[in-house]
MARRORO-746522 format. One line per field, with one value per residue (C-alpha): residue number from 0; x, y, z; residue in one letter. Coordinates in pm, 1 decimal, always signed. Last residue first. Layout:
N
num	[NUM; ...]
xx	[X; ...]
yy	[Y; ...]
zz	[Z; ...]
residuo	[a; ...]
// end
This chain:
306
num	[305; 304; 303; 302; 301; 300; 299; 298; 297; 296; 295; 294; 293; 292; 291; 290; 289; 288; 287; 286; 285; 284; 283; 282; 281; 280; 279; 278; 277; 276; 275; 274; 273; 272; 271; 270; 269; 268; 267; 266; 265; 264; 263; 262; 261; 260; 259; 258; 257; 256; 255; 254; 253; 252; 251; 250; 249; 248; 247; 246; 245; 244; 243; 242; 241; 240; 239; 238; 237; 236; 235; 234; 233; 232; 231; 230; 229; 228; 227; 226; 225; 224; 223; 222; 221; 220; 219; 218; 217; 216; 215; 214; 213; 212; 211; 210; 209; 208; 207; 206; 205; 204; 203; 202; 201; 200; 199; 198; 197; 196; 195; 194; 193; 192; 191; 190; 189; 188; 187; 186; 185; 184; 183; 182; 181; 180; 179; 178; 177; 176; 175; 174; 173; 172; 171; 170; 169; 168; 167; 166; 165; 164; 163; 162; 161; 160; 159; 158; 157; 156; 155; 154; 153; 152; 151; 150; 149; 148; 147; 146; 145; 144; 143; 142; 141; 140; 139; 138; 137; 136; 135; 134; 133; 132; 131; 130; 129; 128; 127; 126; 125; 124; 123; 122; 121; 120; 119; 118; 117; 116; 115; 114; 113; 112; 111; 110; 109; 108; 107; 106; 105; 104; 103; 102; 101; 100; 99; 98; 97; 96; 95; 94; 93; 92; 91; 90; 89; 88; 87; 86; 85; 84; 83; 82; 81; 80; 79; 78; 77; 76; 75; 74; 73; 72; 71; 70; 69; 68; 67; 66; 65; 64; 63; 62; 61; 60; 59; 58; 57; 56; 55; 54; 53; 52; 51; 50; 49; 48; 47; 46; 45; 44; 43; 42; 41; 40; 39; 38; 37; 36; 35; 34; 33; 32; 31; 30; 29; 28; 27; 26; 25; 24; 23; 22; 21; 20; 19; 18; 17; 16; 15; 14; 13; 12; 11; 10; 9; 8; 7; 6; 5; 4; 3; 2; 1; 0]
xx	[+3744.1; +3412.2; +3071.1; +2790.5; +2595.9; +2606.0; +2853.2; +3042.3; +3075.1; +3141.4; +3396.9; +3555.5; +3502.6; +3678.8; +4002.1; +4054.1; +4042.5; +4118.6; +3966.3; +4110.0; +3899.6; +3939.0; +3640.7; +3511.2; +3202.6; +3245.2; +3062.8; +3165.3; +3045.1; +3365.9; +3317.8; +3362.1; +3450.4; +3807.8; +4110.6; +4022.0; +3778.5; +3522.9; +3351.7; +2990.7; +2922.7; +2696.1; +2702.7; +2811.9; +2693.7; +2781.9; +3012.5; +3356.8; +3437.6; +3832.9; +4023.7; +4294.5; +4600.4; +4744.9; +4881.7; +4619.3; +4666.1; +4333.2; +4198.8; +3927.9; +4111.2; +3894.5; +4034.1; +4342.6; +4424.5; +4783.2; +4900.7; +4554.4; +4256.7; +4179.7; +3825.2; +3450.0; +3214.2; +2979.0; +2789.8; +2476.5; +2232.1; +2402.8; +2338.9; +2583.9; +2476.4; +2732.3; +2772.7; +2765.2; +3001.0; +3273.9; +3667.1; +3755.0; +3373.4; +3388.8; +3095.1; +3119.4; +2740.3; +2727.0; +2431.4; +2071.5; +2063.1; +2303.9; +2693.5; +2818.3; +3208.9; +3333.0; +3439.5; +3343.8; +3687.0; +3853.1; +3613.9; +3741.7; +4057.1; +3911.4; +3684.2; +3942.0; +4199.4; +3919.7; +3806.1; +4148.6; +4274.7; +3976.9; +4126.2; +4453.6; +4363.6; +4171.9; +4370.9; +4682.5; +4584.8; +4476.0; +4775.0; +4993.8; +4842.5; +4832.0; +5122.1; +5003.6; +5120.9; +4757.7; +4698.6; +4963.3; +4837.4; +4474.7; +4589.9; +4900.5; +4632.5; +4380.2; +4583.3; +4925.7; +4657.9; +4558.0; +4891.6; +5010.3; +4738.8; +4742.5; +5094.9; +5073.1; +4790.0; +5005.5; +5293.8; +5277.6; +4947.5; +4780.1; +4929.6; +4882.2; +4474.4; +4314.5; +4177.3; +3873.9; +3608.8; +3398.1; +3001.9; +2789.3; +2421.4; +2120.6; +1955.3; +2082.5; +2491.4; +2559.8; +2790.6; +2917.8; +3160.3; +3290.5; +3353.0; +3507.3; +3719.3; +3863.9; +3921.8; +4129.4; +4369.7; +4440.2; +4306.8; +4451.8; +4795.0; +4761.8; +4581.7; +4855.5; +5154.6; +4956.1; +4945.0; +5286.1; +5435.3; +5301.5; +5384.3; +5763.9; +5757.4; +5638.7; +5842.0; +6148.2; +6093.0; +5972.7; +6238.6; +6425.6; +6344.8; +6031.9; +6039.8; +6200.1; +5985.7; +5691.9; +5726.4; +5699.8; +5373.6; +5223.0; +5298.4; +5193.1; +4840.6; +4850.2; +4865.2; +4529.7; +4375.0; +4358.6; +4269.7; +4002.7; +3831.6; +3818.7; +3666.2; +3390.7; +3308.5; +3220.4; +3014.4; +3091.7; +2903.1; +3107.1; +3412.7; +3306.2; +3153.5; +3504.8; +3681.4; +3491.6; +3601.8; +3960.2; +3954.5; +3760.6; +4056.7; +4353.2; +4194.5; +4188.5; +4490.3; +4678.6; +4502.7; +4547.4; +4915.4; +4948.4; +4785.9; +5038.3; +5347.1; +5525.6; +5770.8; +5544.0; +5393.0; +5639.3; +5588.2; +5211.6; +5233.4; +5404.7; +5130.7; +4846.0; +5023.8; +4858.0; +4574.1; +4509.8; +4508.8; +4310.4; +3968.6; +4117.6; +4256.6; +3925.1; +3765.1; +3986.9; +3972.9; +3597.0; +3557.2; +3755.1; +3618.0; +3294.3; +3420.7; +3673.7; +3498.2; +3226.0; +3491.0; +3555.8; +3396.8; +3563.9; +3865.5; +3745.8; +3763.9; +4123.8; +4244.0; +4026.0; +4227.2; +4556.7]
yy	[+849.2; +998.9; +938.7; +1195.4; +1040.9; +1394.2; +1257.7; +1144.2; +1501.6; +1659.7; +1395.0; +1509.5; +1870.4; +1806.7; +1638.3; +1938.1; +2222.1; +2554.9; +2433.8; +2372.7; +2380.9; +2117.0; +2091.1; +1745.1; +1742.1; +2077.5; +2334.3; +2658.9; +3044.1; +3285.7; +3619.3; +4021.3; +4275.9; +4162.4; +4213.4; +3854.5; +3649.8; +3539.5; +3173.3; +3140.3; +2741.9; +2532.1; +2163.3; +1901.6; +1544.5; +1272.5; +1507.0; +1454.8; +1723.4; +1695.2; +1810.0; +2020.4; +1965.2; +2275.9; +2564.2; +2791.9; +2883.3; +3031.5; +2673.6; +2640.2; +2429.3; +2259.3; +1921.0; +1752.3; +1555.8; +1408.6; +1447.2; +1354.7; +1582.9; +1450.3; +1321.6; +1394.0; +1141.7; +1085.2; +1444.3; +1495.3; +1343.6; +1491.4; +1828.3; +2030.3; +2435.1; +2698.5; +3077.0; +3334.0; +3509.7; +3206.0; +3174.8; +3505.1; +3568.3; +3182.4; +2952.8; +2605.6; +2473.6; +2102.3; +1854.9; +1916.7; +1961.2; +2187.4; +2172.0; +2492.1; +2564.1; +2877.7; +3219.2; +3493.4; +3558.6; +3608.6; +3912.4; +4080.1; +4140.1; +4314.7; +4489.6; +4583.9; +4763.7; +4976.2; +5090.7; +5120.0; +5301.7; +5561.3; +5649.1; +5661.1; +5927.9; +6164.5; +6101.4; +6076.8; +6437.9; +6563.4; +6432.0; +6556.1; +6952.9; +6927.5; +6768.9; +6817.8; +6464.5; +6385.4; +6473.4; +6295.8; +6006.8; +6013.8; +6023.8; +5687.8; +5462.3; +5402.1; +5425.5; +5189.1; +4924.1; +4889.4; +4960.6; +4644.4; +4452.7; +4506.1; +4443.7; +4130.5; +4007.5; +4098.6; +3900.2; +3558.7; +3490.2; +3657.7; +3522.0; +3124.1; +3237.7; +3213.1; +2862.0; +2814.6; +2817.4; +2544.8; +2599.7; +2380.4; +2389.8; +2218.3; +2549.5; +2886.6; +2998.2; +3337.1; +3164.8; +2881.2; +3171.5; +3207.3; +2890.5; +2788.4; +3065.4; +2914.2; +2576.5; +2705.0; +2893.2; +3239.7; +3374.2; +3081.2; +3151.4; +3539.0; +3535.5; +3340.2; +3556.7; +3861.0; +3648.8; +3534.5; +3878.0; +4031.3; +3835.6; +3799.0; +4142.1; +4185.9; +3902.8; +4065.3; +4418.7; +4659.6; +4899.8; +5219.6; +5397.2; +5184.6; +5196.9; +4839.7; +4637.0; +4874.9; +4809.5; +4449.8; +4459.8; +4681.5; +4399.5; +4122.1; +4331.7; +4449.1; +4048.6; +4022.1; +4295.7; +4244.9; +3880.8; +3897.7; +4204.3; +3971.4; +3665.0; +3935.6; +3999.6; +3601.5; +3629.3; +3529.0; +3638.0; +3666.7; +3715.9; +4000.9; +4189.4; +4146.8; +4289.4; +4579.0; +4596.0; +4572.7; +4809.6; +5067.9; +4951.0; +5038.7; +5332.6; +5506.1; +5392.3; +5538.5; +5924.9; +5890.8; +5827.9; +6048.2; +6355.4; +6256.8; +6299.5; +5985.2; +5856.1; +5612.5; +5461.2; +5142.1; +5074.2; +5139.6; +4849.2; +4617.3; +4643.4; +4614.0; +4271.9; +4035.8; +4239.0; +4372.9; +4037.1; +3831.6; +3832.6; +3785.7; +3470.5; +3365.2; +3450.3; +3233.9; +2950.5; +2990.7; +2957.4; +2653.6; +2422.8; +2341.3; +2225.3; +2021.0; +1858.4; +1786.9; +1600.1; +1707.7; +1492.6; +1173.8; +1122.5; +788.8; +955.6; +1059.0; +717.7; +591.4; +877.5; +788.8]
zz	[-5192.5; -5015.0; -5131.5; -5004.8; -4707.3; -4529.1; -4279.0; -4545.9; -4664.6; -4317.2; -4287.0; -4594.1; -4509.5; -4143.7; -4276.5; -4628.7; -4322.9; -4472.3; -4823.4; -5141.0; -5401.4; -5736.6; -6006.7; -6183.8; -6394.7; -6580.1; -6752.1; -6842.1; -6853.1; -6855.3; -6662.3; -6799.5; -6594.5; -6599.2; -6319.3; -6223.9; -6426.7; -6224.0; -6359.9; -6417.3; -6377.1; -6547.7; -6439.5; -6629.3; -6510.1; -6259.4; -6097.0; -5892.2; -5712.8; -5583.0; -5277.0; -5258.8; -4967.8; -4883.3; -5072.6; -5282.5; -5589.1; -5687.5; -5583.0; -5870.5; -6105.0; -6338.9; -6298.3; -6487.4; -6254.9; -6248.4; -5843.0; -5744.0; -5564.8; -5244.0; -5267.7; -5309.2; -5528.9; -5797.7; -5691.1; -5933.1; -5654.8; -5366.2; -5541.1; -5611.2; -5548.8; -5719.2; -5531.3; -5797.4; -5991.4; -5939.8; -5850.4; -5625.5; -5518.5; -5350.6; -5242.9; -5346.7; -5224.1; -5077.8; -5153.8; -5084.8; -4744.3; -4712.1; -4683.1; -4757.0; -4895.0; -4799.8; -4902.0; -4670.8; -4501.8; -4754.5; -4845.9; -4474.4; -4595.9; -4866.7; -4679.6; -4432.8; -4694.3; -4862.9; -4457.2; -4405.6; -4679.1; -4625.3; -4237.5; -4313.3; -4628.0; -4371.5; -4020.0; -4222.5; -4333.7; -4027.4; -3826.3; -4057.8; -4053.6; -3682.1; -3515.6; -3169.5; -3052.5; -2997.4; -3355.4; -3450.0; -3225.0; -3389.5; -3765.1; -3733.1; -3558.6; -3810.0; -4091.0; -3937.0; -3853.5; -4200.1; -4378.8; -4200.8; -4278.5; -4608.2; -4614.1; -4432.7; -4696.0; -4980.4; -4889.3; -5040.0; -4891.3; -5124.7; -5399.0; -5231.0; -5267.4; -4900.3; -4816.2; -4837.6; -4485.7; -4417.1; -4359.3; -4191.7; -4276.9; -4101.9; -4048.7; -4124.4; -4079.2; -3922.5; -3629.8; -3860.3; -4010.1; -3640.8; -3513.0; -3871.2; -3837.2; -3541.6; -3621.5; -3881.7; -3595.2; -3672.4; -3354.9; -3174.6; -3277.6; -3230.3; -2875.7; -2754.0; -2899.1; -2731.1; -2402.8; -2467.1; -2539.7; -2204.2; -1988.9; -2100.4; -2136.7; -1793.0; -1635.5; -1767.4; -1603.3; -1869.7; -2064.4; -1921.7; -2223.1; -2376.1; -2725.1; -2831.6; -2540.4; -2638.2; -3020.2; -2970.4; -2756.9; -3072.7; -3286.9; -3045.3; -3009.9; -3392.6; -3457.5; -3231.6; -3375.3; -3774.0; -3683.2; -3409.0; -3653.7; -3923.7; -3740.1; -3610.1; -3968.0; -4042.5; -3715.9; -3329.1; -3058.8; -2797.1; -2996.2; -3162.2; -2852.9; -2678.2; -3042.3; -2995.7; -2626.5; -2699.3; -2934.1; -2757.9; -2452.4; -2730.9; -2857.5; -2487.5; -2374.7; -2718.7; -2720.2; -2350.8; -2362.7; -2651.4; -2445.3; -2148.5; -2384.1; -2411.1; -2151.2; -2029.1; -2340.1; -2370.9; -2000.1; -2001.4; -2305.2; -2093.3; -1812.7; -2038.2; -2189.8; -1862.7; -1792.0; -2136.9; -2272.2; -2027.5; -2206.8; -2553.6; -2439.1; -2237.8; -2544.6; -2779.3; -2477.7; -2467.9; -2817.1; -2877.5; -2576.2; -2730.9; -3040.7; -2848.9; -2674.1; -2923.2; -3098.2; -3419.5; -3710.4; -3807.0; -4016.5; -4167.0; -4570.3; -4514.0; -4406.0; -4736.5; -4957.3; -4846.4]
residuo	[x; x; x; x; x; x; x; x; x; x; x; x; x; x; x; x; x; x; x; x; x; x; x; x; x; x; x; x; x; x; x; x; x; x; x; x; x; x; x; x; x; x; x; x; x; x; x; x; x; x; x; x; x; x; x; x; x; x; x; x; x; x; x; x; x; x; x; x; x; x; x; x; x; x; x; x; x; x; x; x; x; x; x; x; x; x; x; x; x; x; x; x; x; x; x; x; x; x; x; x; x; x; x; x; x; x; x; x; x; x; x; x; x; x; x; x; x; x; x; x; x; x; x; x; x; x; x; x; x; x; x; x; x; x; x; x; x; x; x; x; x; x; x; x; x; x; x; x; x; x; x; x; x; x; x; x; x; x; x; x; x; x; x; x; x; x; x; x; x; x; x; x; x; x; x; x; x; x; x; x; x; x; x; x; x; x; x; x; x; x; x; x; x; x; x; x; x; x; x; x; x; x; x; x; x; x; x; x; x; x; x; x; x; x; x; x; x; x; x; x; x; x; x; x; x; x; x; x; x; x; x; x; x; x; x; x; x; x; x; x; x; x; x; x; x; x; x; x; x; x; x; x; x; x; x; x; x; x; x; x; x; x; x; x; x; x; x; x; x; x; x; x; x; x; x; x; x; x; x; x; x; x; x; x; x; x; x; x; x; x; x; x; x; x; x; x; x; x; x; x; x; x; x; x; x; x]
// end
């Protein structure tokens, strides 16, 4: 398994060149193909909620446009609070709306929100956008997010995020005063806490550099680790026995193994601690987003694979 994993080759420049115009192009056609359901699931709300709701959905929109045009780390975020509160908010219409859209409008309007959501969260997508800040002759990879997280936790969050910014303006809008003022306030604060920590899983990655490959990742390590290709004996899917330094957070997918020629120093976070645990190791497990494209990455670099 390890040598079919080690001859996966890079991505084709096909389709690397293809991916960001078809999540633009996706993002580019959703208010013309779900605008219409989402006028039917505002039309029988009072005109100042209408406009309240048009007017934040197209400053969304156009944020988001900016974003992925020039794609960043941040812009990744945005793409994937947004395009789940697009299906989400095309949901609501179909089950708000009095009379309810025509068929071919909800149908046209789910599947271009559906669309945008499957290729937003696409792996080959974040690693469009996190290679978008990265210097030189480095490609980064992004980790997988801790299995916790994933559990539940990151839907809530996300939940609670959309629900703050939107819940203060359309109270308002709806002339509920004293509500709309405070969900406004304390909507407004849990989102900007809830957003940078979605936002910090999107900034852990592994780097390869020149020098070797750098394990960066604020929820395993104080500081971001450099292996050089020197010290590195080999990279590998991690066995069924190893007894590794585990550095995965409990992540699912396939993790791949670090195998060192010597200890290197490591400053490990301790969740829910201030303090951190110094340690040395010469084999470490990570489990990235895409386990295929770091091991051709790695072979690429001349770094042993298998």
């Amino acid at each position: 398994m390890c040598a079919n994993l080690a001859a996966v080759p890079p991505a084709a420049p096909s389709v690397a060149t293809a991916l960001p115009w078809l999540v633009r192009l996706s993002w580019l056609a959703l208010p013309f193909a779900a605008g219409p359901l989402l006028a039917a699931g505002l039309h029988e709300r009072a005109e100042a909620v209408r406009t309240t709701a048009s007017v934040g959905l197209w400053l969304v929109w156009a944020l988001v446009l900016v974003a992925v045009l020039v794609p960043r780390p941040v812009g990744l975020t945005a793409l994937r609070v947004a395009a789940p509160a697009a299906l989400a908010a095309g949901g609501a219409a179909v089950a708000g709306a009095g009379e309810g859209p025509t068929t071919a409008v909800t149908v046209a309007g789910l599947a271009a929100a559906a669309l945008v959501t499957v290729v937003a969260l696409l792996p080959e997508t974040g690693a469009v956008f996190v290679n978008g800040a990265a210097y030189g002759d480095e490609r980064r990879l992004l980790l997988r997010a801790p299995g916790p997280v994933l559990a539940g936790p990151i839907v809530v969050a996300w939940a609670l995020l959309v629900a703050g910014v939107a819940t203060g303006p359309l109270l308002l809008a709806a002339g509920i005063w004293v509500a709309g003022a405070v969900a406004l306030a304390a909507g407004w604060a849990v989102a900007v806490v809830l957003a940078r920590a979605i936002h910090s899983l999107a900034e852990r990655w592994v780097v390869f550099v020149p020098a070797g490959m750098v394990l960066k990742d604020h929820l395993a390590l104080v500081d971001p680790v450099l292996f050089r290709r020197v010290d590195i004996e080999a990279l590998r899917p991690a066995p069924a026995d190893t007894d590794a330094l585990d550095l995965t957070a409990r992540s699912p997918g396939l993790a791949l193994e670090l195998l060192l020629l010597e200890k290197v120093p490591l400053l490990r976070a301790t969740p829910g601690r201030r303090e951190s645990r110094p340690g040395k190791t010469t084999r470490l497990l990570f489990t990235p987003t895409r386990p295929g494209a770091v091991l051709a990455e790695a072979r690429r670099r001349r770094i042993a694979v298998g």
